[in-house]
N, C-alpha and C positions, 0 to 999 in steps of 0.2 A: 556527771552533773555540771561539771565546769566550764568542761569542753562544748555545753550547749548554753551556758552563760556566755563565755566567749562570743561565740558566735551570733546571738542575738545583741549583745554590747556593741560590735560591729556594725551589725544589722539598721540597729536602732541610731548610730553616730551617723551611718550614710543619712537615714531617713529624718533625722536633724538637719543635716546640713541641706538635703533638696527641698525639705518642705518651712524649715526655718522653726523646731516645734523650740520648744525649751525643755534643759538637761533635765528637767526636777520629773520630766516623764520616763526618764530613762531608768532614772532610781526607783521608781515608782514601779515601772515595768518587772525589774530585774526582782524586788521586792517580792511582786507578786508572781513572777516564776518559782522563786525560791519557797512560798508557802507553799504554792501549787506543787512541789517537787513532793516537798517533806510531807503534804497530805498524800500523796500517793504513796508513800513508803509507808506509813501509817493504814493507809488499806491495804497494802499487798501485805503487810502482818497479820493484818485482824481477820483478813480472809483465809492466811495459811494456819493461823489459831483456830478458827473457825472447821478448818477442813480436819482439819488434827482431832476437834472435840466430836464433828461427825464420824470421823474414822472410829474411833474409841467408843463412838456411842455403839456401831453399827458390831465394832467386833466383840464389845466386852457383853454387848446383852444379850448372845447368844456363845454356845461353843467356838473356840477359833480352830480354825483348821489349821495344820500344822506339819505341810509338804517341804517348808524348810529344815524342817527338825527332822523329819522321814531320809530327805538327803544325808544330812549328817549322822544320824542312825547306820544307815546303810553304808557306807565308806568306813564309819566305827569298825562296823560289826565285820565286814567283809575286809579289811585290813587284820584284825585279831580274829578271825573264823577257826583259825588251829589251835590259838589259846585258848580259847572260847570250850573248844570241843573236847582239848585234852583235860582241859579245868574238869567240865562236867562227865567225862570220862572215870575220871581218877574219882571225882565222890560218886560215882554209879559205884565201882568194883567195890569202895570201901561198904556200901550199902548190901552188895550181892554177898560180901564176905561175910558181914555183921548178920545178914536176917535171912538164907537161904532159904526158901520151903522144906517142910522137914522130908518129903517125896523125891525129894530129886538127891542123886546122889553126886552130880555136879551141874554147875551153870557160871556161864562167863561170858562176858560181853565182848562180841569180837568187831560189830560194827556200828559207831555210832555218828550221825551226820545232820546238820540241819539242812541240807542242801545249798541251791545259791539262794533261798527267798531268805530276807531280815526281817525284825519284829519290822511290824508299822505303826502310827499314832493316827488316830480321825480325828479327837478333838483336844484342846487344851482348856483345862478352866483356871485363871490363878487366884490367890485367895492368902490373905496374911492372918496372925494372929495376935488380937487387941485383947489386954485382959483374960486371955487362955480363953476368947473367944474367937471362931473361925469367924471373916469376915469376907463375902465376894471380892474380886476387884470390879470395881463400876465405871463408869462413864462418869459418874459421879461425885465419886471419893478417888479418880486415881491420882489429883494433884491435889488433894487436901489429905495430908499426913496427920498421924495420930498424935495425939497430943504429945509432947514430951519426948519423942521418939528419940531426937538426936541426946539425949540420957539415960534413957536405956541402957541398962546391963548387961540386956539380953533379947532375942528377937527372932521372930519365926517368920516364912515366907515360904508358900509354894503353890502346889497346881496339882491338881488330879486330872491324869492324863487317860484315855480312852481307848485304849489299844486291843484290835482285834489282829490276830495274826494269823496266818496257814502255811503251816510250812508243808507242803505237798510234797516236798524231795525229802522229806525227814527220815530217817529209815535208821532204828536199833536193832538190831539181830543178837539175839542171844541162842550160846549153844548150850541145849541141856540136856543133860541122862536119868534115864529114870531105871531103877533096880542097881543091881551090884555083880562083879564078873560079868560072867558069859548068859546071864541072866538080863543083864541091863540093856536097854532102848536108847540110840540118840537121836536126837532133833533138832532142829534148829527154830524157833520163831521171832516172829520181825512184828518189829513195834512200827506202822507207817499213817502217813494224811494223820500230823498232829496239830489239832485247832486249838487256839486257844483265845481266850479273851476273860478283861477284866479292866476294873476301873483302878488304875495303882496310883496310890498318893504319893508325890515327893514333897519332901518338907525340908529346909533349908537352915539349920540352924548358926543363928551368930552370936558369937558375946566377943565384949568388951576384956573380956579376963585373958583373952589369947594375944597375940601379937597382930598386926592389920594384914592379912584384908577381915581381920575376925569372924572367920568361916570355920566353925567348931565340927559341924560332920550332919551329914544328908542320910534322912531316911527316907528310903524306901517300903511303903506294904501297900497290899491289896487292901481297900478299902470291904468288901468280900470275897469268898473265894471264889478264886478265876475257874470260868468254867474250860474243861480241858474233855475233848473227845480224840480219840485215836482207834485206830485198828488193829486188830491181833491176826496175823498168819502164819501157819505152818509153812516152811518154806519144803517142805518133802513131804509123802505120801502115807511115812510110816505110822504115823498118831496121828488122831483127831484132838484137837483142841479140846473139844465141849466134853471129850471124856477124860479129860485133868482140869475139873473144874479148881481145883485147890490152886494152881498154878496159875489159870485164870485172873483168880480172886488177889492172889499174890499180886500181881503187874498192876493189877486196878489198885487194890491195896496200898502200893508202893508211890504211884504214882498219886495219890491221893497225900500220902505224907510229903512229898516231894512239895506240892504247891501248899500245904499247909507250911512250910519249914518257908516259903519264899513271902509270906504274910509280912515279914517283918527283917528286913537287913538296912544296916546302917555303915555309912560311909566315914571313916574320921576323916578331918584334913588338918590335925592340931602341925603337923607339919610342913602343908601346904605354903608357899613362898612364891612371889612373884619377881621376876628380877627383870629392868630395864638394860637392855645393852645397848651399846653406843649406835648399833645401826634401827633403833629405836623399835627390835623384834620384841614379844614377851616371850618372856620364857616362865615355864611353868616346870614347880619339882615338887 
């Protein structure tokens, strides 16, 4: 702005001096550049405000898509995919130990994999909670805070998230026996093409009673139960499936408490700590 004061102040002393005006137009001039300036900074806000309350109108009154969070999902997930797997590993086998079919006189899981596909998100909706009532986020209310907020105690925030997934590489293999001695059948079958989808709410809990960033612990549940389709094959020749319906029943059974058991997990962070280092990284513990 100066740099073009300058220049017309120059401007304006040559055009003094050849035409003979008087200086009181010069201030006058510089005057009105200067309103002229400061109005234009005053539009290029009200127009980037303006585009901000359209943006916000456009995204919050429908579901937002949410390819950035799919990114980061995927880099999660495929960075920790062996802890991932031996996690759900380890509570399968505790599962196969605790509730075997009474038919079978053994069964073990020997292969279990998501492939390279990750969960995905389609939509995101966010939504807080005023008076233990759920409220959208709007175009509307998202810069008018609730009353009282920064006294609050305590305070809820989140989003129900969309996620329909297919993991088509997914493949469990269990190996199982049916009879006793030289009497007994073994087999192998594969759990594979497992869909899934549902609507899971996170919820973001804060208080005041912890230390800051007061991020007390995140739940996670399905909002209903996700719906989960898969396959069942025999990987040999020696049994037919459809004539061990018990075992059948068993996988679908199992798998049926597996997403009822995923309805509802909650995350502490009473430990949670942010720390600045001097090359101004966060670090997170």
């Amino acid at each position: 702005m100066y740099g073009h004061l300058g220049s017309f102040v120059v401007s304006a002393s040559w055009a003094i001096e050849n035409y003979q005006f008087s200086f009181s137009w010069v201030f006058l001039l510089i005057i009105g550049l200067s309103v002229l300036w400061k109005t234009k900074n005053i539009v290029q806000n009200r127009i980037y405000q303006e585009e901000i309350r359209i943006h916000r109108k456009k995204a919050l009154g429908q579901s937002e898509t949410a390819e950035w969070l799919n990114f980061i999902i995927n880099r999660w997930w495929v960075f920790n995919a062996d802890a991932i797997e031996k996690e759900v590993k380890r509570k399968l086998d505790h599962i196969l130990y605790a509730s075997k079919p009474f038919v079978l006189d053994n069964l073990n899981l020997e292969v279990f994999t998501f492939g390279d596909h990750t969960p995905s998100i389609k939509y995101v909706r966010t939504f807080e909670y005023v008076d233990e009532v759920q409220n959208p986020a709007t175009w509307r209310n998202i810069n008018k805070t609730p009353e009282g907020l920064g006294k609050l105690s305590s305070y809820q925030i989140g989003c129900e998230v969309d996620t329909q997934n297919l993991f088509d590489q997914f493949k469990m293999v269990f190996v199982a026996r049916v009879g006793i001695g030289m009497a007994s059948l073994g087999f192998n079958i594969a759990v594979e093409q497992l869909k899934m989808s549902g609507i899971l709410q996170v919820v973001l809990h804060m208080s005041k009673d912890i230390p800051f960033p007061h991020i007390l612990k995140a739940s996670l549940s399905f909002i209903d139960k996700p719906k989960v389709q898969f396959e069942l094959k025999v990987l040999n020749n020696t049994v037919n499936l459809t004539s061990i319906t018990v075992l059948e029943n068993w996988i679908y059974d199992k798998v049926d408490e597996i997403t009822k058991d995923m309805l509802h997990l909650h995350i502490g962070f009473e430990s949670f700590e942010v720390q600045l280092s001097e090359t101004n990284n966060v670090n997170c513990k």
